[in-house]
N, CA, C and O atoms as CSV, one atom per row, in Angstrom:
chain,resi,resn,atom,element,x,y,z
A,1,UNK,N,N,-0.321,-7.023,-3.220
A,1,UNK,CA,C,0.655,-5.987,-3.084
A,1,UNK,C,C,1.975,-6.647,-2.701
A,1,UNK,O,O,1.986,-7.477,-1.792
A,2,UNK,N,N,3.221,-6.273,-3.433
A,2,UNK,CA,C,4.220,-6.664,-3.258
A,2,UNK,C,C,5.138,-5.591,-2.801
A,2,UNK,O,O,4.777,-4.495,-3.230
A,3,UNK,N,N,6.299,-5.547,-2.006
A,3,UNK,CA,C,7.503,-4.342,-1.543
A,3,UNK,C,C,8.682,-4.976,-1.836
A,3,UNK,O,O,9.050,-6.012,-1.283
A,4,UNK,N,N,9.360,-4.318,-2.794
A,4,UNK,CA,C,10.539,-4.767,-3.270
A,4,UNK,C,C,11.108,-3.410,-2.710
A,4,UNK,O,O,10.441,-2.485,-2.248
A,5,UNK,N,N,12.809,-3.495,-2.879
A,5,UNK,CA,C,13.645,-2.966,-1.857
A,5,UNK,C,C,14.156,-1.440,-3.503
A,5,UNK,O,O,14.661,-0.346,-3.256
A,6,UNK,N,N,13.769,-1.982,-5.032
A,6,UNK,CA,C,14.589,-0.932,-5.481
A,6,UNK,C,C,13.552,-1.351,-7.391
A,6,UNK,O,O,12.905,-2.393,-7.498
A,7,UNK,N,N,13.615,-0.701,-8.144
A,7,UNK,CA,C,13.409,-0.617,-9.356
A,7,UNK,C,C,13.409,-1.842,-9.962
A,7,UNK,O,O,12.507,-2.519,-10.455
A,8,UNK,N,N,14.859,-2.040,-9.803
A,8,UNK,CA,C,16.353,-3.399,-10.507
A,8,UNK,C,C,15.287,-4.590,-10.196
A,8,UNK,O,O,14.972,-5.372,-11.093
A,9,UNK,N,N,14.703,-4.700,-8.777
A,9,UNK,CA,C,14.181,-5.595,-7.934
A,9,UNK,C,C,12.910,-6.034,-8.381
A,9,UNK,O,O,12.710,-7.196,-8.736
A,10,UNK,N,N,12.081,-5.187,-8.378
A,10,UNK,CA,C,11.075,-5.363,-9.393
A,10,UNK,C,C,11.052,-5.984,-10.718
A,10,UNK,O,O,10.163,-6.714,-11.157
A,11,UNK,N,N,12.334,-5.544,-11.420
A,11,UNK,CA,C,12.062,-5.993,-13.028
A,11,UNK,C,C,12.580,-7.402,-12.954
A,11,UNK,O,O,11.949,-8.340,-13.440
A,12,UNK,N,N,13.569,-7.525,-12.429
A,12,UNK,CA,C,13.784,-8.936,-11.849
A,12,UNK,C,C,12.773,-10.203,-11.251
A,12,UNK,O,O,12.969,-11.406,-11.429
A,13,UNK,N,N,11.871,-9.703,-10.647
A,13,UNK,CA,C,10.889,-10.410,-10.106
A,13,UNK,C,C,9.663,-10.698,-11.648
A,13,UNK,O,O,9.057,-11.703,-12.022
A,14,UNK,N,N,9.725,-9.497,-12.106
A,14,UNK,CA,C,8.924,-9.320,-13.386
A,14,UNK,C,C,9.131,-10.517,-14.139
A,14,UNK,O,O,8.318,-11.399,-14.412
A,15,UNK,N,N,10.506,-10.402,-14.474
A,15,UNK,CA,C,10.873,-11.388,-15.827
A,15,UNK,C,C,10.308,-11.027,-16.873
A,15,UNK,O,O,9.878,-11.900,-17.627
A,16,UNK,N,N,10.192,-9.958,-17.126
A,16,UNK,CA,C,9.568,-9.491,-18.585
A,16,UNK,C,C,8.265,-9.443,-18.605
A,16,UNK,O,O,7.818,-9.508,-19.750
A,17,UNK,N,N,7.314,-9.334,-17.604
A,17,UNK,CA,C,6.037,-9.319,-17.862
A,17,UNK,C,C,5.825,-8.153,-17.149
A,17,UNK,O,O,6.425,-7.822,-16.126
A,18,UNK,N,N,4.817,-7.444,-17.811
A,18,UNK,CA,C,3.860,-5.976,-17.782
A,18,UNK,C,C,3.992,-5.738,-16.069
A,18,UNK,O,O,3.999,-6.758,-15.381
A,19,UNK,N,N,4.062,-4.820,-15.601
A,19,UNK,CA,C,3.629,-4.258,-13.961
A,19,UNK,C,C,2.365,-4.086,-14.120
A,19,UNK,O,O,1.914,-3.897,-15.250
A,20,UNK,N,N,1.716,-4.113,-13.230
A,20,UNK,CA,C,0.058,-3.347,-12.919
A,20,UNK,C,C,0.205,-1.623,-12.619
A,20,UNK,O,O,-0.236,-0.701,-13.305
A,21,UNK,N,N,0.986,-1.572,-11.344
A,21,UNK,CA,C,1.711,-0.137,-10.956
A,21,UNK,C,C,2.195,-0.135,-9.931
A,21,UNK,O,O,1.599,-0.521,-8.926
A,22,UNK,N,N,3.509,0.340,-9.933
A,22,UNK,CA,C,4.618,0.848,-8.947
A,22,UNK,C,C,4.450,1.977,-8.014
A,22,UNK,O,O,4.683,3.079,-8.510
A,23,UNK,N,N,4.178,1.957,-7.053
A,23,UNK,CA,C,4.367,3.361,-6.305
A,23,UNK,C,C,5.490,3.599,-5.499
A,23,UNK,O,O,5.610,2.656,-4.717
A,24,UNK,N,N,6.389,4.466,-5.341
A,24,UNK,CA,C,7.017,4.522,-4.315
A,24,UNK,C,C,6.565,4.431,-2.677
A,24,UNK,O,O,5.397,4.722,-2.417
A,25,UNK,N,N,7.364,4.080,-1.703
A,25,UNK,CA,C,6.492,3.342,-0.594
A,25,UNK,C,C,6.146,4.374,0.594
A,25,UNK,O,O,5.437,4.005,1.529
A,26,UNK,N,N,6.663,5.662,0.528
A,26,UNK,CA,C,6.223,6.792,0.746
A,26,UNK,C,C,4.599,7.253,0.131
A,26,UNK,O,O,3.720,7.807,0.792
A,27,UNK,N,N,4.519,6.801,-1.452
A,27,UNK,CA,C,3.121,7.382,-1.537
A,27,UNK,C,C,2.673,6.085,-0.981
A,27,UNK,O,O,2.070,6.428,0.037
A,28,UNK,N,N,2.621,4.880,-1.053
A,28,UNK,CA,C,1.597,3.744,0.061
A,28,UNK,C,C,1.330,4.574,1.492
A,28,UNK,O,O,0.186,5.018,1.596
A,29,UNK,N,N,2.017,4.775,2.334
A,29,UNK,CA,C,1.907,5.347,3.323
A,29,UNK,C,C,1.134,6.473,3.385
A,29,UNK,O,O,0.334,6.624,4.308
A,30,UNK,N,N,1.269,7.251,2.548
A,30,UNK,CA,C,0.859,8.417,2.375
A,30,UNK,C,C,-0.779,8.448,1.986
A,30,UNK,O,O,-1.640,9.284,2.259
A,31,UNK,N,N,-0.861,6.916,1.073
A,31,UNK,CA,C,-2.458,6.469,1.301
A,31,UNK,C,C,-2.807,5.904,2.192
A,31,UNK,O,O,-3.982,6.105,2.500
A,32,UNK,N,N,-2.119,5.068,2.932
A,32,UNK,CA,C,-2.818,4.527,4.118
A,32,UNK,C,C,-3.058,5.345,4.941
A,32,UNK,O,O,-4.079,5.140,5.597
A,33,UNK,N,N,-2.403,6.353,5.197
A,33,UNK,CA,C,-2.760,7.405,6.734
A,33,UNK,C,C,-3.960,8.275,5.718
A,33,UNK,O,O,-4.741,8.979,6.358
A,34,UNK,N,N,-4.116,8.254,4.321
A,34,UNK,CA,C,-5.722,9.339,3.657
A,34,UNK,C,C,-7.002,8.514,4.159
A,34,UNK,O,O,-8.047,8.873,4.701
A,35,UNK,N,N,-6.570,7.428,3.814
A,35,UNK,CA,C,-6.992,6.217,3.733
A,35,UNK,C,C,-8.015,5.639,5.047
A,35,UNK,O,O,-9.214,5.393,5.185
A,36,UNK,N,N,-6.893,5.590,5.818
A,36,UNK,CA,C,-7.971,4.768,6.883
A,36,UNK,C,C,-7.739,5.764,8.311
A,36,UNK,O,O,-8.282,5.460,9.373
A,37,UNK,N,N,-6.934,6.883,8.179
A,37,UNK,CA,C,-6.408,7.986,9.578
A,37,UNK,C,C,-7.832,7.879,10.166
A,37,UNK,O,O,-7.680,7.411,11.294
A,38,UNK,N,N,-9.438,8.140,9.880
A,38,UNK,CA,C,-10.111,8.233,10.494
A,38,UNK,C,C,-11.350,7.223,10.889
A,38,UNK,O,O,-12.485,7.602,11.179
A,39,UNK,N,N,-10.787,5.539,10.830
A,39,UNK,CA,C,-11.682,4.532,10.815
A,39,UNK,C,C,-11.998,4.693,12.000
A,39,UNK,O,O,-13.201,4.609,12.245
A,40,UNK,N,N,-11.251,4.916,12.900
A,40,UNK,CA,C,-11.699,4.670,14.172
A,40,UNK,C,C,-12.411,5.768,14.857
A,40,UNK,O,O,-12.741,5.566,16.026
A,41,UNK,N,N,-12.710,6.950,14.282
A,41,UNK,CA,C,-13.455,7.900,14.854
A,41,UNK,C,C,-15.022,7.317,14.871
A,41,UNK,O,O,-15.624,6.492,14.183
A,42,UNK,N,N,-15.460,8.365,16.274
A,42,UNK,CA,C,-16.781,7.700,16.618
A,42,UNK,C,C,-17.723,8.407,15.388
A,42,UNK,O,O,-18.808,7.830,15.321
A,43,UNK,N,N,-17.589,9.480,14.421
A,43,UNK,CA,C,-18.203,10.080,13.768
A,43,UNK,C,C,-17.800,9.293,12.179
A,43,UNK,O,O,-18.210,9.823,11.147
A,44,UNK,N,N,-17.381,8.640,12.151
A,44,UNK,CA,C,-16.405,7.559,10.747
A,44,UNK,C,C,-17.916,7.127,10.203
A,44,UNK,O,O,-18.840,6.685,10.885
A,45,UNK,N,N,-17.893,7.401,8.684
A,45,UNK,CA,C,-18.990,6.841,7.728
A,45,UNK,C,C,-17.868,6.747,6.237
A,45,UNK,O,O,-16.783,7.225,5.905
A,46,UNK,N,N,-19.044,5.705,5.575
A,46,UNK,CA,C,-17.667,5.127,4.896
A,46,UNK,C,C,-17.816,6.458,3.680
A,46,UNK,O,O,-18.652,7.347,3.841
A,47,UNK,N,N,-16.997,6.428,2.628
A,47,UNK,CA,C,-16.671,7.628,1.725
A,47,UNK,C,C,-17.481,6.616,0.595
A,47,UNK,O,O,-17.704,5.418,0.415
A,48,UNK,N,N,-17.861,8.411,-0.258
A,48,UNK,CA,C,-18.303,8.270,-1.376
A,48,UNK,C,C,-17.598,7.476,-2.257
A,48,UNK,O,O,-16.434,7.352,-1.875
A,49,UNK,N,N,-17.931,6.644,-3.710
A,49,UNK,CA,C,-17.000,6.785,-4.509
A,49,UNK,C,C,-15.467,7.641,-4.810
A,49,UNK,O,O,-14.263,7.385,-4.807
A,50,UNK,N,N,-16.455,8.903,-5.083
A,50,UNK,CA,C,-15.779,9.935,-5.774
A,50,UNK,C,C,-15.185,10.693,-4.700
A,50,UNK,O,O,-14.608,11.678,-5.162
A,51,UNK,N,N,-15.089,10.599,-3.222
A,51,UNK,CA,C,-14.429,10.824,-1.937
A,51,UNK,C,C,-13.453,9.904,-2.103
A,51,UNK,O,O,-12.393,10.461,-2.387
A,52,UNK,N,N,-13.408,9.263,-2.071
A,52,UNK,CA,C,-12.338,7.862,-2.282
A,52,UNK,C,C,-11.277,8.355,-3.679
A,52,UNK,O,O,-10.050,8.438,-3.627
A,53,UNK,N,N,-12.244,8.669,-5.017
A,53,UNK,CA,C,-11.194,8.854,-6.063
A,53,UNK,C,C,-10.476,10.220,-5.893
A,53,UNK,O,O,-9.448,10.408,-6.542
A,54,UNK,N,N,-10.959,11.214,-5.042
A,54,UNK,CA,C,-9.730,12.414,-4.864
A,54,UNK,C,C,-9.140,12.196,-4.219
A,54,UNK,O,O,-8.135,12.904,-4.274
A,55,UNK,N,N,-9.126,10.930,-2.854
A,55,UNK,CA,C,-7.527,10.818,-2.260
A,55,UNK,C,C,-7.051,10.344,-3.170
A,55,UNK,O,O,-6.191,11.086,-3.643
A,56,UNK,N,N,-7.187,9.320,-3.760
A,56,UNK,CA,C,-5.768,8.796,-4.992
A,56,UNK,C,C,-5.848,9.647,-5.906
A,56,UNK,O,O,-5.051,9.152,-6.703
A,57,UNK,N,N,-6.279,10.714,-6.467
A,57,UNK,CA,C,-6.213,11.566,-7.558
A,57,UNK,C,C,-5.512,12.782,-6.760
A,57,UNK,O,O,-4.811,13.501,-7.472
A,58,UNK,N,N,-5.599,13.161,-5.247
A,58,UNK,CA,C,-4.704,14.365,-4.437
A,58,UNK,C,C,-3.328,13.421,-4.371
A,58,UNK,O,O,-2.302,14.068,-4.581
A,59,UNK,N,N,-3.207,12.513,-4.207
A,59,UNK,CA,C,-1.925,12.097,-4.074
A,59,UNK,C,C,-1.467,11.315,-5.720
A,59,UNK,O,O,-0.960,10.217,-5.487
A,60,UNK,N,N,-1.515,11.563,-6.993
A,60,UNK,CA,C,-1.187,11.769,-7.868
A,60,UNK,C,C,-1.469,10.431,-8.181
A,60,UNK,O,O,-0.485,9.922,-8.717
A,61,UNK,N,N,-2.251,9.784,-8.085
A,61,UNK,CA,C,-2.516,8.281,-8.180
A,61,UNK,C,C,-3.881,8.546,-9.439
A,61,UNK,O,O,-5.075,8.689,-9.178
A,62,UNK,N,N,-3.316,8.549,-10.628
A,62,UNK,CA,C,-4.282,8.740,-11.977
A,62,UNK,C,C,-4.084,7.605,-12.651
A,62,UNK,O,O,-3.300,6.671,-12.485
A,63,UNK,N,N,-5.065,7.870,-13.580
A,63,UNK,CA,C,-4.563,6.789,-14.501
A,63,UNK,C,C,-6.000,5.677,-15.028
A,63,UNK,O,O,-7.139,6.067,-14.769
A,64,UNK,N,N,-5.841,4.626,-15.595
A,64,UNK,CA,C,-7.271,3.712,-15.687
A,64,UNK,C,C,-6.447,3.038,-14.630
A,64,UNK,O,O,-7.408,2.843,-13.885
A,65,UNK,N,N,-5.579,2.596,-14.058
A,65,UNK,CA,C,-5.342,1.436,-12.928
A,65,UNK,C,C,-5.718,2.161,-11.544
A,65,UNK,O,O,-6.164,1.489,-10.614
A,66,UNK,N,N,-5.515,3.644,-11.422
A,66,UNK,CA,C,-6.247,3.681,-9.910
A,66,UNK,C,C,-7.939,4.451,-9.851
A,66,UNK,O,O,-8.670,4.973,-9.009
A,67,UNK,N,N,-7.959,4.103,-11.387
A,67,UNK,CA,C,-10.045,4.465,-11.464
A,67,UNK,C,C,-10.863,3.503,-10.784
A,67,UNK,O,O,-11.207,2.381,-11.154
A,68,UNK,N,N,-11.104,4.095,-9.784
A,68,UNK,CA,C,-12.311,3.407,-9.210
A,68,UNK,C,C,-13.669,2.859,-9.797
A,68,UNK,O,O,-14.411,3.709,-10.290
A,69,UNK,N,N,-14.124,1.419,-9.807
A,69,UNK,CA,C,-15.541,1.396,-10.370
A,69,UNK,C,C,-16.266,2.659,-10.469
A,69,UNK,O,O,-15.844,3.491,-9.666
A,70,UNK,N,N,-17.338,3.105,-11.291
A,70,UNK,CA,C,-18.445,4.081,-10.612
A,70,UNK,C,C,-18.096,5.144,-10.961
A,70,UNK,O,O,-19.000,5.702,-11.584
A,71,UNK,N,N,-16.965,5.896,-10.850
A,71,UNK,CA,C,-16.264,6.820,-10.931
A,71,UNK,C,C,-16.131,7.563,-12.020
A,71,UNK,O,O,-15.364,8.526,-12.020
């Protein structure tokens, strides 16, 4: 995972080669708190597959790059 500061920044770093995928750094955040908000609860068991693919599919994260194995 890389954080570049703007678009421009990215394609620059690119040099002409393909992205994997861009998110804005609001939706990162926005997965990390789906993500891990409840590791530390004493009741915490890990998620299904397909528990796992509706947080990135509720936060608009589609696509074959955020398909989970299995899924």
């Amino acid at each position: 995972m890389n954080l570049f500061r703007s678009e421009e920044h990215v394609d620059r770093w690119l040099r002409g080669r393909t992205p994997g995928a861009t998110i804005p750094v609001a939706t990162l955040a926005a997965l990390a708190e789906a993500w891990w908000s409840t590791r530390l609860s004493p009741d915490w068991r890990p998620r299904t597959r397909s528990e796992s693919q509706a947080i990135l599919e509720g936060l608009g994260l589609t696509g074959a790059f955020w398909r989970l194995p299995g899924t």
